[in-house]
mmCIF file of the N, C-alpha and C atoms, coordinates in Angstrom:
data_MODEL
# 
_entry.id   MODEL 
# 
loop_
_atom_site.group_PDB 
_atom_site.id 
_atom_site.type_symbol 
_atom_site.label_atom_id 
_atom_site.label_alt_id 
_atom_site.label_comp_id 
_atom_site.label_asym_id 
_atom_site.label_entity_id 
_atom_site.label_seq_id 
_atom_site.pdbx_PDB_ins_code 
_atom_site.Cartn_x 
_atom_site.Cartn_y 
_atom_site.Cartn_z 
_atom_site.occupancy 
_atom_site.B_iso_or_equiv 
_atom_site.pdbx_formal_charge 
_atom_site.auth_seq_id 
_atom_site.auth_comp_id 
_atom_site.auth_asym_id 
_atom_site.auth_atom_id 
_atom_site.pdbx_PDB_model_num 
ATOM 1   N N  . UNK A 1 1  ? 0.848   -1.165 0.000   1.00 0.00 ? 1  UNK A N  1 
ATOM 2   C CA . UNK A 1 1  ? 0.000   0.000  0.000   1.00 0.00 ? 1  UNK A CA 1 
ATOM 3   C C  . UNK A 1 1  ? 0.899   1.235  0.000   1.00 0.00 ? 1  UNK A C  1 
ATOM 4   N N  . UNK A 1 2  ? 0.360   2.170  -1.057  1.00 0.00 ? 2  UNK A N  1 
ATOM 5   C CA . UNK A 1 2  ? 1.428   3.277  -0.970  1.00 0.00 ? 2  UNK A CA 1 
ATOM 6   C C  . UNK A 1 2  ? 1.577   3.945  0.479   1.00 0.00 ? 2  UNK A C  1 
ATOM 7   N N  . UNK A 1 3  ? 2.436   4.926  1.055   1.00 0.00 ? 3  UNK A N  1 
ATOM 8   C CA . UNK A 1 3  ? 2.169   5.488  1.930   1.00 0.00 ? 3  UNK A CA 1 
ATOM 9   C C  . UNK A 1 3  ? 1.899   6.261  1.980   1.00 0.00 ? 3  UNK A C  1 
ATOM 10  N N  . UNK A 1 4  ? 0.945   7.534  2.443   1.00 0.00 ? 4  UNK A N  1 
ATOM 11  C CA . UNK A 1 4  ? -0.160  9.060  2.840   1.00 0.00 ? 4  UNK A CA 1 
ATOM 12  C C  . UNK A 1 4  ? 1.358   9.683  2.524   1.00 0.00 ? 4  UNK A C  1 
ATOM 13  N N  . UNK A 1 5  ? 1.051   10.791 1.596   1.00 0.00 ? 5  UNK A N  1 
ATOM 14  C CA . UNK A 1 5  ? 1.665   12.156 1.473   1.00 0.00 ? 5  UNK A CA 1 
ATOM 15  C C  . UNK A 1 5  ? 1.112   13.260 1.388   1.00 0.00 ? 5  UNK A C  1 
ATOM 16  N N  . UNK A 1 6  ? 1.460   14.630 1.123   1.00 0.00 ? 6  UNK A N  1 
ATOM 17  C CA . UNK A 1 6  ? 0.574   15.830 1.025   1.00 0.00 ? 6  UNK A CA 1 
ATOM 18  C C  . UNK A 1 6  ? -0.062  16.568 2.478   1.00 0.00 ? 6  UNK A C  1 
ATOM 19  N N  . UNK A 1 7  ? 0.179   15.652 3.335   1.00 0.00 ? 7  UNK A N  1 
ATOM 20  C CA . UNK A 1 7  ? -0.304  16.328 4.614   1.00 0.00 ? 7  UNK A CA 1 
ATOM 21  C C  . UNK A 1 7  ? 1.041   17.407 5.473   1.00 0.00 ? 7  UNK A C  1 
ATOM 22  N N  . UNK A 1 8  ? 0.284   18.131 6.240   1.00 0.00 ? 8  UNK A N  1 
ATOM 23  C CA . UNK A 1 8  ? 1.015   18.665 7.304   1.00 0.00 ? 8  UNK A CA 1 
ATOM 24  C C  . UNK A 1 8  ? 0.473   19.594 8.042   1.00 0.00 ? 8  UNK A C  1 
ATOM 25  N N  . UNK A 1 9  ? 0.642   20.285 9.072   1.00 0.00 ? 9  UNK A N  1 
ATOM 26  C CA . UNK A 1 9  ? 0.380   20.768 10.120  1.00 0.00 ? 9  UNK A CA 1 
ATOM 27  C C  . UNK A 1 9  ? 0.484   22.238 10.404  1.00 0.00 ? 9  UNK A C  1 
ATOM 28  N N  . UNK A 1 10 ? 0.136   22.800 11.313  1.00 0.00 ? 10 UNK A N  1 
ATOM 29  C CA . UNK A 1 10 ? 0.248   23.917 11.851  1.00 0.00 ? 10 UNK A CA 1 
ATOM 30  C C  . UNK A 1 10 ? -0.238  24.098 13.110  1.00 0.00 ? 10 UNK A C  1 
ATOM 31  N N  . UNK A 1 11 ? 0.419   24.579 14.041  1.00 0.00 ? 11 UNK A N  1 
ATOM 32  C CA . UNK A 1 11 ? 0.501   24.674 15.802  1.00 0.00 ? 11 UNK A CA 1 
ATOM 33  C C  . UNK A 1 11 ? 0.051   26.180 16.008  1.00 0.00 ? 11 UNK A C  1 
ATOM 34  N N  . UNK A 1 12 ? -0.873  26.582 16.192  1.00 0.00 ? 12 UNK A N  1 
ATOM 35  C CA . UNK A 1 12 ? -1.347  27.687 16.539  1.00 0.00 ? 12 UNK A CA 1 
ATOM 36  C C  . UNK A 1 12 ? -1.127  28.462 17.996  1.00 0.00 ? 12 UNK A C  1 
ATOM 37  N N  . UNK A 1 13 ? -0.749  29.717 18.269  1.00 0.00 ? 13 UNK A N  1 
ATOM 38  C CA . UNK A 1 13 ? -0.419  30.171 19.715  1.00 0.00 ? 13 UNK A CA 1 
ATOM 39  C C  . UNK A 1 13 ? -1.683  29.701 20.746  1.00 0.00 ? 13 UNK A C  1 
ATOM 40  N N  . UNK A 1 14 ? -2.709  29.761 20.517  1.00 0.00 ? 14 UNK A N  1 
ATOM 41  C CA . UNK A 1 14 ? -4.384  29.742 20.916  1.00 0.00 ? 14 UNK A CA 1 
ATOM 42  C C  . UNK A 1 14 ? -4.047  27.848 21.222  1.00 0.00 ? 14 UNK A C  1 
ATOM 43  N N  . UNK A 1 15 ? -3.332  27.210 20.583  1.00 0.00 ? 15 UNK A N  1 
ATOM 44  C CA . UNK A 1 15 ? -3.474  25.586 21.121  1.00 0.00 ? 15 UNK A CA 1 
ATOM 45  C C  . UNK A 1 15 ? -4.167  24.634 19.952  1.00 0.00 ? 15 UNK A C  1 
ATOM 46  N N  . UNK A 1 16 ? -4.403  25.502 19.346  1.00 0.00 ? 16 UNK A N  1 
ATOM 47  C CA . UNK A 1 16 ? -5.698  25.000 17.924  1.00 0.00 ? 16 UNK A CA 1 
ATOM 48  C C  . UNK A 1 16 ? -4.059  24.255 16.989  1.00 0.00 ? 16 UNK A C  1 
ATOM 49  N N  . UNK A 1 17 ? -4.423  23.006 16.192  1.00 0.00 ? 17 UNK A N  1 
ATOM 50  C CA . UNK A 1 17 ? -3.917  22.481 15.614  1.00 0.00 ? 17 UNK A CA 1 
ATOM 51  C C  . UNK A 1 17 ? -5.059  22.550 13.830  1.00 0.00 ? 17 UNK A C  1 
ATOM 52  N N  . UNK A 1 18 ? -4.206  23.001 12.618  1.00 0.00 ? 18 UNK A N  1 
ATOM 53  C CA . UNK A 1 18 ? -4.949  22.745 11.508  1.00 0.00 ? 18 UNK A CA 1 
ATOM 54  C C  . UNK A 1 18 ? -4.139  21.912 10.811  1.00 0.00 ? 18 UNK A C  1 
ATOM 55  N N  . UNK A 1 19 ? -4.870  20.859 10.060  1.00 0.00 ? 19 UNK A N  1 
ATOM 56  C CA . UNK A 1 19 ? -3.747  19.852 9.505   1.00 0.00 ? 19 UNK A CA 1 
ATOM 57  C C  . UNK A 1 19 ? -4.583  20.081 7.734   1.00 0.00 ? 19 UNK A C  1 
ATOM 58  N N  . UNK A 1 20 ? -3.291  19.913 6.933   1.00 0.00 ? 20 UNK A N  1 
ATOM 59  C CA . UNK A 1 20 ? -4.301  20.165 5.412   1.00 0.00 ? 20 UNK A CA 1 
ATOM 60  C C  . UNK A 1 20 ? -3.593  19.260 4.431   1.00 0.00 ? 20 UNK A C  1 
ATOM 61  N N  . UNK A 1 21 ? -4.088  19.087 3.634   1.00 0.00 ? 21 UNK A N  1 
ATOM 62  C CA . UNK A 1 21 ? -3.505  17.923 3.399   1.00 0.00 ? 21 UNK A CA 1 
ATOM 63  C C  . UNK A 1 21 ? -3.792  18.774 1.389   1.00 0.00 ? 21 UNK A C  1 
ATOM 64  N N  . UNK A 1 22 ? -2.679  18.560 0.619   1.00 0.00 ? 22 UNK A N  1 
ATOM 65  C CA . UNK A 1 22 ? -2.319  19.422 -0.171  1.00 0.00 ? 22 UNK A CA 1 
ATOM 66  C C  . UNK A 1 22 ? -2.668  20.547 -0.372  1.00 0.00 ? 22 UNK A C  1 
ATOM 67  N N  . UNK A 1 23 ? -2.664  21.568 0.546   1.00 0.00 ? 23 UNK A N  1 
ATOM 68  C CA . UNK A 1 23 ? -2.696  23.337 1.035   1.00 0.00 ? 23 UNK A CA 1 
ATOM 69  C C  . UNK A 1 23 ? -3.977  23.296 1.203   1.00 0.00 ? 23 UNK A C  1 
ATOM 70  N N  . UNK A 1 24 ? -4.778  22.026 1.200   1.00 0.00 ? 24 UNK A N  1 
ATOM 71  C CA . UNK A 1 24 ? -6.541  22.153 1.286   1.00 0.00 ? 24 UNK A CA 1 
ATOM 72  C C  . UNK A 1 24 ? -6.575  22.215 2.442   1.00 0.00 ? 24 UNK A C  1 
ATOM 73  N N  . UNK A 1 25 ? -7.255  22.719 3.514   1.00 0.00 ? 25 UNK A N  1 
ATOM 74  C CA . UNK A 1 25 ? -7.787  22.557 5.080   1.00 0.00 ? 25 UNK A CA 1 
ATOM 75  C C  . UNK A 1 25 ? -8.544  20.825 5.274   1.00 0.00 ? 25 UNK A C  1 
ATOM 76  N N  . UNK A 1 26 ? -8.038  20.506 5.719   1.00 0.00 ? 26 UNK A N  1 
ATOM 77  C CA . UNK A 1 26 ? -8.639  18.483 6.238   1.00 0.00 ? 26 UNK A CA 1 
ATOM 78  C C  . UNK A 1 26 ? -9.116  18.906 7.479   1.00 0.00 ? 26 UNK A C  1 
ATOM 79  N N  . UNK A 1 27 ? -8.846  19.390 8.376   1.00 0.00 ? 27 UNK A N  1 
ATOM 80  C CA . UNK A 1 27 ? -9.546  19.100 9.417   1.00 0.00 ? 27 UNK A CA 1 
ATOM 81  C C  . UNK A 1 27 ? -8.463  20.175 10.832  1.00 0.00 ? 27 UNK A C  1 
ATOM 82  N N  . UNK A 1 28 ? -9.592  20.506 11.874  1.00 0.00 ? 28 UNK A N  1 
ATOM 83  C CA . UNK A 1 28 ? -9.011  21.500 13.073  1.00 0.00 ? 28 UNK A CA 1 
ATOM 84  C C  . UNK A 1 28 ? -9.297  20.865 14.244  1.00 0.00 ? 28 UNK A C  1 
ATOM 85  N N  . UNK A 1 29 ? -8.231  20.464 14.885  1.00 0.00 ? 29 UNK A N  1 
ATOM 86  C CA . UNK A 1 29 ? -8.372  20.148 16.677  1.00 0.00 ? 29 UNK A CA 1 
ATOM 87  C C  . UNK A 1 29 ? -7.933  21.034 17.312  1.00 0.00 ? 29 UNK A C  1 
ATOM 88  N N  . UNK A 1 30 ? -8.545  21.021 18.665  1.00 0.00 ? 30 UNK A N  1 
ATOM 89  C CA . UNK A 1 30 ? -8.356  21.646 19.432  1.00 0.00 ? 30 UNK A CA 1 
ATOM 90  C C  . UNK A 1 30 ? -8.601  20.806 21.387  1.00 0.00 ? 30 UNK A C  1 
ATOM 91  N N  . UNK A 1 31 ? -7.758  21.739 22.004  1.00 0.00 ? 31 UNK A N  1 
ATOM 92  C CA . UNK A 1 31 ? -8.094  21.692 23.519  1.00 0.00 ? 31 UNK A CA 1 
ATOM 93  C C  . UNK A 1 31 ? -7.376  20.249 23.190  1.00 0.00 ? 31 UNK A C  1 
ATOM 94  N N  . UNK A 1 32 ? -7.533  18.992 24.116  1.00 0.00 ? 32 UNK A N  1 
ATOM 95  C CA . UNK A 1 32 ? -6.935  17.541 24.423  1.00 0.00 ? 32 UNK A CA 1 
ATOM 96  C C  . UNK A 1 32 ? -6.953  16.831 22.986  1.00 0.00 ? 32 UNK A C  1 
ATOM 97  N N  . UNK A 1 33 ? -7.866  16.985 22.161  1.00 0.00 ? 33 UNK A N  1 
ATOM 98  C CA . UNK A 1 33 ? -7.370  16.504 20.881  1.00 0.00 ? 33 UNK A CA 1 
ATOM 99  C C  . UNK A 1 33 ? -6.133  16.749 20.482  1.00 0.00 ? 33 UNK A C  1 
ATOM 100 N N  . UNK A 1 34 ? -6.158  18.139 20.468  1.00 0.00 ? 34 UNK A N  1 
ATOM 101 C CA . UNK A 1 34 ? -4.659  18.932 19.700  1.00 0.00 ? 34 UNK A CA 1 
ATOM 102 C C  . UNK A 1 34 ? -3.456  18.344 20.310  1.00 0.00 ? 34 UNK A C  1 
ATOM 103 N N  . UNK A 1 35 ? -3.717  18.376 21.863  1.00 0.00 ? 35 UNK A N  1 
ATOM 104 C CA . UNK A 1 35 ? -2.112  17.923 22.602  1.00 0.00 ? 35 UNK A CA 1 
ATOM 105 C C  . UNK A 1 35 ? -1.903  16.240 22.460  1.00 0.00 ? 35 UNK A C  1 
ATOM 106 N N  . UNK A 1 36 ? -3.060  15.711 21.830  1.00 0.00 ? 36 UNK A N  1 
ATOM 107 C CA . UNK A 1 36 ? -2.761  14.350 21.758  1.00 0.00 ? 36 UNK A CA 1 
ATOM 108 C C  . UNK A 1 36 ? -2.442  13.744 20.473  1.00 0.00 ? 36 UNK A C  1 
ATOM 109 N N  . UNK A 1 37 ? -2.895  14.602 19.685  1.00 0.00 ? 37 UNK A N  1 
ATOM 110 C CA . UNK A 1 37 ? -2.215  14.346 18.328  1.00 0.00 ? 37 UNK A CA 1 
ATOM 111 C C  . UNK A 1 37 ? -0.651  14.332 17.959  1.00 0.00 ? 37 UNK A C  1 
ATOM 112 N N  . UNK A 1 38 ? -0.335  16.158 18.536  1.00 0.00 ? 38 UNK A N  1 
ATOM 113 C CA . UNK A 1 38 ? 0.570   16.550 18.765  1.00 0.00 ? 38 UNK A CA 1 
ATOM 114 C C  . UNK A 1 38 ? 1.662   15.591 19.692  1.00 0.00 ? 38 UNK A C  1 
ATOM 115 N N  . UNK A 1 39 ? 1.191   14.604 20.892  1.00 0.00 ? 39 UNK A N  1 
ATOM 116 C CA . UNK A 1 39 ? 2.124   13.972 21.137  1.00 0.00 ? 39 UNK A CA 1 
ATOM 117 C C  . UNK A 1 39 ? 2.363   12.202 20.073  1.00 0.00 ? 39 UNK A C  1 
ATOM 118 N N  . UNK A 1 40 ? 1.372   12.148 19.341  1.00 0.00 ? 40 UNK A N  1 
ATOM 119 C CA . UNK A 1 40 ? 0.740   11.253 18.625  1.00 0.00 ? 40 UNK A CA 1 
ATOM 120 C C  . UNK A 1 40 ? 2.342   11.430 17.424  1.00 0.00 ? 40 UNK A C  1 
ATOM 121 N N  . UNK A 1 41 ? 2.132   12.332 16.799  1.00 0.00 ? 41 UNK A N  1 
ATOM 122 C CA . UNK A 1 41 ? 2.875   13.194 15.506  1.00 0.00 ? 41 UNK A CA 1 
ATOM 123 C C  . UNK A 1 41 ? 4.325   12.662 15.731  1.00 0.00 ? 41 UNK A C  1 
ATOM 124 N N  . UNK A 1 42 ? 4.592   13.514 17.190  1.00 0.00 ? 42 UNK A N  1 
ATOM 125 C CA . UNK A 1 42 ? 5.914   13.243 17.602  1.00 0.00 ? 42 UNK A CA 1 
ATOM 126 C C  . UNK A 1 42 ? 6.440   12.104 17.681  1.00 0.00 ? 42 UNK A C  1 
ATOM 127 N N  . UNK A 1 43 ? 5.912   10.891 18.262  1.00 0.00 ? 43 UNK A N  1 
ATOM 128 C CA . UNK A 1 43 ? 6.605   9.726  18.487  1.00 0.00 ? 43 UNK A CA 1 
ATOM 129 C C  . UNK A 1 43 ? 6.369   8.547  17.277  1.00 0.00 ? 43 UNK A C  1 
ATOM 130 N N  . UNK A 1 44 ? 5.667   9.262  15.846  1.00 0.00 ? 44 UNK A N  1 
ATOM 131 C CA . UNK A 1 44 ? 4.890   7.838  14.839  1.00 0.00 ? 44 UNK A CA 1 
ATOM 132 C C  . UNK A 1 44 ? 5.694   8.834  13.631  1.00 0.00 ? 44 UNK A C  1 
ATOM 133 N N  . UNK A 1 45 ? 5.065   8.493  12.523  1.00 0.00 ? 45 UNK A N  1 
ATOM 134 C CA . UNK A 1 45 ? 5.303   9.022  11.387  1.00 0.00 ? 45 UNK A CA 1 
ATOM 135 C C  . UNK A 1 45 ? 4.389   10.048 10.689  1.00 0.00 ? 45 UNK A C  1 
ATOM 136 N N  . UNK A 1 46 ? 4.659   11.060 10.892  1.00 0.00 ? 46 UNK A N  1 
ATOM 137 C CA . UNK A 1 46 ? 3.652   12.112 10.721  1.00 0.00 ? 46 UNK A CA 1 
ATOM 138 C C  . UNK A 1 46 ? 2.842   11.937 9.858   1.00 0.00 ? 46 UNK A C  1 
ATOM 139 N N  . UNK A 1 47 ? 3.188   11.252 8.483   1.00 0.00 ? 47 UNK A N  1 
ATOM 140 C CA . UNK A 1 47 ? 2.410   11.299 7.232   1.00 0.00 ? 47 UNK A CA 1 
ATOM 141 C C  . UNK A 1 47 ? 0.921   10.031 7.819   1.00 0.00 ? 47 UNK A C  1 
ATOM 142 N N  . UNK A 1 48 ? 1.706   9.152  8.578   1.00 0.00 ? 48 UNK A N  1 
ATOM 143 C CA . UNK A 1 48 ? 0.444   8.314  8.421   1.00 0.00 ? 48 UNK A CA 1 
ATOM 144 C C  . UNK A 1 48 ? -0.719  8.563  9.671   1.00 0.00 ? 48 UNK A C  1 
ATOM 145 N N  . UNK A 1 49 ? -0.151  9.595  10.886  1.00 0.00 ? 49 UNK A N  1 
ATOM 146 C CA . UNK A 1 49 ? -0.926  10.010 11.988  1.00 0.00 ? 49 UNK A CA 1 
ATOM 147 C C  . UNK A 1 49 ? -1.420  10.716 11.419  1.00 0.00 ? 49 UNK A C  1 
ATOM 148 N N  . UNK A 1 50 ? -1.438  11.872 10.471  1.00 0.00 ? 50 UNK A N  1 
ATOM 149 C CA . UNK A 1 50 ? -2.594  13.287 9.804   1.00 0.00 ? 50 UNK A CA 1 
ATOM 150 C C  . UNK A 1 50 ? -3.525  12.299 8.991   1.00 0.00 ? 50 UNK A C  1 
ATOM 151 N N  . UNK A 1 51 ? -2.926  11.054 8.417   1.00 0.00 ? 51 UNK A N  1 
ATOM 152 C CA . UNK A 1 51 ? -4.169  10.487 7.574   1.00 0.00 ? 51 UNK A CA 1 
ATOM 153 C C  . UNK A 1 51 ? -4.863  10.223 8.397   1.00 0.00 ? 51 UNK A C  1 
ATOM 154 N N  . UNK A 1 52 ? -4.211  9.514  9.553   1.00 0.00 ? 52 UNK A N  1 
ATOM 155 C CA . UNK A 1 52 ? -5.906  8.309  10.311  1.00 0.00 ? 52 UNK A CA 1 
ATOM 156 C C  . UNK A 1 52 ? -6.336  9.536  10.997  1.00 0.00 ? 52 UNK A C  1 
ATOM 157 N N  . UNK A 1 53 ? -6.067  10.482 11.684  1.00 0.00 ? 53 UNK A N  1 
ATOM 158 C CA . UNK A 1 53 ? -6.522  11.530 12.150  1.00 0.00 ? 53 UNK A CA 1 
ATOM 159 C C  . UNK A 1 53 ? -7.838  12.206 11.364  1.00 0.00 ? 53 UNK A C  1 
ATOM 160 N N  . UNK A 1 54 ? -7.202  12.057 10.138  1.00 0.00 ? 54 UNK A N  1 
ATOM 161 C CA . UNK A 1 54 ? -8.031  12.603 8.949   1.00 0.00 ? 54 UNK A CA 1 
ATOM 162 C C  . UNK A 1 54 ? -9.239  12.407 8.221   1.00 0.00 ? 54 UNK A C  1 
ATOM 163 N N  . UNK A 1 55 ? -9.010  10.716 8.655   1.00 0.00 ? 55 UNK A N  1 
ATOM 164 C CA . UNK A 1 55 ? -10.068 9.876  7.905   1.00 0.00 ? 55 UNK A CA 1 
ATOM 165 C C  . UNK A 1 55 ? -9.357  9.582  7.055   1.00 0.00 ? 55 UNK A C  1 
ATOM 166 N N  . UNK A 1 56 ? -8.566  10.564 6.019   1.00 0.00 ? 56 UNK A N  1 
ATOM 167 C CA . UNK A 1 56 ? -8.181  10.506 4.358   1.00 0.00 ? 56 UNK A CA 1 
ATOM 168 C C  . UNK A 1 56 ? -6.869  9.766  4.340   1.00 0.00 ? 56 UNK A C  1 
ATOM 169 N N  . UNK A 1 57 ? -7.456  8.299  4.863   1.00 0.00 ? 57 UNK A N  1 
ATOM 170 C CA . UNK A 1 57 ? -6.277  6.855  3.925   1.00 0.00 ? 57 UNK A CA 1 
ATOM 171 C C  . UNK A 1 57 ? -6.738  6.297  3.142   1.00 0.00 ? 57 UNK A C  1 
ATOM 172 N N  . UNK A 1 58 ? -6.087  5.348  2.646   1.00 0.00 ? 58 UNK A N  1 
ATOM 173 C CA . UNK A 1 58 ? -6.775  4.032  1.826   1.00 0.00 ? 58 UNK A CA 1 
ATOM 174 C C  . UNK A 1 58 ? -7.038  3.127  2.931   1.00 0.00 ? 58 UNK A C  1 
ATOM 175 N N  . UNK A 1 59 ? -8.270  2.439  2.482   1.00 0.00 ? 59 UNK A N  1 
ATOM 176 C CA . UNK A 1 59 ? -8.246  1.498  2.876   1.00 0.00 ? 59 UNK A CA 1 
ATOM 177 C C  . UNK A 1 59 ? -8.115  -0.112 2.097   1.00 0.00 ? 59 UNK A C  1 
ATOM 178 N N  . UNK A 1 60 ? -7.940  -0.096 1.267   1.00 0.00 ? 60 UNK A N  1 
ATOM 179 C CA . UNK A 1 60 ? -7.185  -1.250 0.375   1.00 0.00 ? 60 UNK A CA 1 
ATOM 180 C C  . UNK A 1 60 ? -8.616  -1.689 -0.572  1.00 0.00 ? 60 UNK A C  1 
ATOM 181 N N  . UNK A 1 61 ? -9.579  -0.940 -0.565  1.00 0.00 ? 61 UNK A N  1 
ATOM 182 C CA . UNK A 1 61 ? -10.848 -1.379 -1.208  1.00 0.00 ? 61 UNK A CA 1 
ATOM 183 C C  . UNK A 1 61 ? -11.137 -0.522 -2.492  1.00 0.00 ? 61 UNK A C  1 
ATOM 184 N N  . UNK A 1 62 ? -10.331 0.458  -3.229  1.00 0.00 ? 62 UNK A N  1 
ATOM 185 C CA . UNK A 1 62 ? -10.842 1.410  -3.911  1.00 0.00 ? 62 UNK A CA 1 
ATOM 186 C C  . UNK A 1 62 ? -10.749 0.711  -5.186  1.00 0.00 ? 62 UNK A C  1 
ATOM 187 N N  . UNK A 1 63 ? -9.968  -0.241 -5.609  1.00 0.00 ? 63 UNK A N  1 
ATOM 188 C CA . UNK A 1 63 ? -9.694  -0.866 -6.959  1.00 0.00 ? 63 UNK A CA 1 
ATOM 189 C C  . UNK A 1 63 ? -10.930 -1.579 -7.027  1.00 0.00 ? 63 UNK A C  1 
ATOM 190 N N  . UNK A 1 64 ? -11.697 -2.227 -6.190  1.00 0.00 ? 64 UNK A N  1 
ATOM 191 C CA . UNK A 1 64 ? -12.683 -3.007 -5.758  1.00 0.00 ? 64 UNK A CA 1 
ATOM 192 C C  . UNK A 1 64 ? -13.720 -2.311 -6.238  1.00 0.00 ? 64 UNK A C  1 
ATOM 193 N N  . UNK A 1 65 ? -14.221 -1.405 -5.550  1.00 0.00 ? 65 UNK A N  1 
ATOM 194 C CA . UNK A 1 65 ? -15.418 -0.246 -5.489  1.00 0.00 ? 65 UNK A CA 1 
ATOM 195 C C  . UNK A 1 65 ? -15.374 0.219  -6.975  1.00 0.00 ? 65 UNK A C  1 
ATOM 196 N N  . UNK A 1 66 ? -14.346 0.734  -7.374  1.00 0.00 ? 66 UNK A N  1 
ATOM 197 C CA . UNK A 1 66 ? -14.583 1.358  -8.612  1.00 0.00 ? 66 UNK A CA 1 
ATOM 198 C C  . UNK A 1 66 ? -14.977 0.200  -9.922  1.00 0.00 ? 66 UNK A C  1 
ATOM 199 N N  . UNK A 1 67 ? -14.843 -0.680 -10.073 1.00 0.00 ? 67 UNK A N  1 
ATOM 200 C CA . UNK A 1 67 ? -15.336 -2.324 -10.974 1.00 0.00 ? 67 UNK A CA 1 
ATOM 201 C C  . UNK A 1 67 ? -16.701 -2.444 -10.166 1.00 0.00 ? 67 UNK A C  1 
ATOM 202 N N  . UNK A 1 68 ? -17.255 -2.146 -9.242  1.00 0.00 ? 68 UNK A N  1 
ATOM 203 C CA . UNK A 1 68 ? -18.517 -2.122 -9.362  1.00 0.00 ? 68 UNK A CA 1 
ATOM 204 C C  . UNK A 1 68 ? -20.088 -1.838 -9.834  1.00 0.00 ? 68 UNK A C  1 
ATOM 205 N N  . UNK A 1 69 ? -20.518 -2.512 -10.552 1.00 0.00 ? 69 UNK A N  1 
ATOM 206 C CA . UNK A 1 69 ? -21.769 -1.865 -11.411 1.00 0.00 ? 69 UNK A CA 1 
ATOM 207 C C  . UNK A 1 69 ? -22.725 0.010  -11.007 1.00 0.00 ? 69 UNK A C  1 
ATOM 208 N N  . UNK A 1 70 ? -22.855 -0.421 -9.663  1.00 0.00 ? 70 UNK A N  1 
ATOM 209 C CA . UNK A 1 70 ? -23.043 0.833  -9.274  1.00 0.00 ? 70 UNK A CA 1 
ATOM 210 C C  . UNK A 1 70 ? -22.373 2.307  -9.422  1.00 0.00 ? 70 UNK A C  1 
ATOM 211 N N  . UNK A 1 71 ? -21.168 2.424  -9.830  1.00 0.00 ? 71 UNK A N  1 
ATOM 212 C CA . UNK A 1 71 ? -20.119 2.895  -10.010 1.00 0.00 ? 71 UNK A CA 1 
ATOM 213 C C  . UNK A 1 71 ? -19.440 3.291  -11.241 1.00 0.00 ? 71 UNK A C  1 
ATOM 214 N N  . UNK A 1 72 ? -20.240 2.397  -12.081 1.00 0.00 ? 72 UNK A N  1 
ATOM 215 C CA . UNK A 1 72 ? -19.834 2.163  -13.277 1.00 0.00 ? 72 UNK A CA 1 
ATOM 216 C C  . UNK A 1 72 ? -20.613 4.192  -14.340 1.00 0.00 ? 72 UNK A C  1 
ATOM 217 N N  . UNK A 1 73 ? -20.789 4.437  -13.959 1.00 0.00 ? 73 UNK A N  1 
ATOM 218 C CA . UNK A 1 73 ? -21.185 5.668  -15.070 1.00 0.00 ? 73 UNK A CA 1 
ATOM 219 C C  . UNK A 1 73 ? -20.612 6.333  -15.319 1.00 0.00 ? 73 UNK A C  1 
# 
């Protein structure tokens, strides 16, 4: 599975964390989220903590989904 790129971060004075994932805005924590991400970030691999954080990974099903009739238009 490839690995998550395009993401990264920003630490705000206020405690607010924005993470965006190619200069797009993905998503804003704040208060115990933020400091737990933030210690999350630090000790893993950043690219793949902003995805699951994010929602926006693969999950190994998209080759699947897209060959589906429903899908098909």
């Amino acid at each position: 599975m490839p690995r998550p790129q395009g993401f990264s971060y920003a630490e705000h004075s206020d405690g607010t964390v924005r993470i965006t994932h190619h200069a797009h805005p993905a998503t804003t924590l704040r208060g115990p989220r933020a400091a737990q991400f933030l210690t999350e970030v630090a000790s893993g691999d950043p690219q793949l903590v902003m995805a699951r954080w994010t929602g926006n990974y693969k999950r190994g099903n998209e080759r699947t989904a897209r060959a589906h009739p429903r899908n098909s238009r």
